[in-house]
Structures are given as C-alpha cells and as structure tokens.
C-alpha positions, 0 to 999 in steps of 0.5 A: 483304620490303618493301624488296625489293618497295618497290625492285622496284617503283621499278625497275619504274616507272623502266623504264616511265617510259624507254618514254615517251621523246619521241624519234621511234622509226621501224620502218623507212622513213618512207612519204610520204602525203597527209592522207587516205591517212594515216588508212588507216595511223593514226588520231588520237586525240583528246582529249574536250576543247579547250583554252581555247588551242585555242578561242582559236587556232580563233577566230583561224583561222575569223576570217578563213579561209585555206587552211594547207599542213603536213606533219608525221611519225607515228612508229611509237610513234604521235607527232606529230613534226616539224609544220610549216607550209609555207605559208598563204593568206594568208600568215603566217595562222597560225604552226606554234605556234598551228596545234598549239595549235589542236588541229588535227593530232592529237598521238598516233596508233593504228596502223589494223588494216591498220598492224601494222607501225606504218609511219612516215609523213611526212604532207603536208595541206592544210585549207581554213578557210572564215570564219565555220567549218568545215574542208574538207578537199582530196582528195590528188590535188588540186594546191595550186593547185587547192586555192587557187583552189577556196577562192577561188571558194567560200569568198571 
C-alpha cells in the first residue's frame, strides 16, 4: 500500500511540475496594446519585497532620469515573455537585464475579470523616470515624441 501511494504521489508531482513549464503558452492571437489598455486585460502581481537588485538597478535609473520605451508579451499563463527595450532617453540609460531586474515590469500577470479567455497581449509602454524619483507614466495615445519633449519641458 504504500508504495502505491508513495508512487502515485510522485507522478502526481512529476505532472504538476511539467505545468510549470516556462515555454509561452498562447490561446490565440497575441492583441497588441498600450501599457494602460493592458491592465484592462492582466494585472500584475507583485512580489511584497524588492530585491536588493532591484533597489540598486532603481538607484541607477532615478540617478539620472530618462524616458525607457519597451515592449514585452503576456502570455496566456500570465508570464512575462520576451522584454525588450526599444530605446532610451538618453541612449543606453538602462539595459533590458537591469530594467527587468529593477522590477519595473512585473514577472507574472492574473487575468483581469473581463480576460476569461486569458488574451495574450504584446504589450507597448513607455515610463518616464524623473531624476531624484517617481515614475510618470504617458498615456497611450501619446506619440513618443510628445512623450520625449513632455520629459524634457517638465522634468529637466
């Protein structure tokens, strides 16, 4: 008896474990959306602490202030996949490394009471790092220029 027990509840991990897999799992077309209009689809979920990475890489950031342009992908298991940084102002303010270790974009995401079907989103933001502290972030909407000569006129 126990062996039967002790093996069905190895298989039982062993097959829970494989849903954990890391590959991106999609439900269908990947929607492309804005930073705001993502969190009408998935909201992240934070961890309660930071890193002392993360505290380091956010010191980097605020230092000196800049304007990061990313996009990354949701999937449909709520994952972070694919992060990548488009460009900065000024250029090379942060690596894609250092702005995922700042914590910055969340790792994992819950499907938002409307996201049943946990759409898969490509997800486009832009975040505005005023020196000294504080994150703005841009409406949509907002043309990256407009946002690059909003941080200039306000936060320079």
């Amino acid at each position: 008896m126990k062996r039967t027990v002790g093996g069905a509840l190895l298989g039982l991990v062993i097959g829970l474990s494989g849903c954990q897999s890391s590959e991106p799992v999609y439900s269908g077309e990947i929607r492309p959306v804005g930073y705001m209009e993502s969190a009408q689809l998935w909201q992240a979920k934070r961890s309660e602490r930071l890193s002392a990475k993360a505290k380091r890489a956010r010191q980097d950031l605020m230092a000196s202030g800049g304007v990061m342009f990313f996009r990354y992908d949701i999937d449909s298991n709520g994952r972070l996949q694919n992060l990548q940084i488009i460009r900065s102002v000024p250029e090379g303010l942060i690596s894609a490394e250092q702005f995922q270790a700042a914590q910055l974009v969340a790792e994992r995401y819950q499907p938002t009471s409307g996201n049943e079907a946990r759409v898969p989103v490509h997800v486009r933001g832009r975040q505005v790092h005023v020196a000294g502290g504080g994150v703005w972030l841009p409406p949509d909407e907002w043309s990256d220029e407009a946002v690059i000569a909003h941080w200039r006129s306000e936060f320079q």
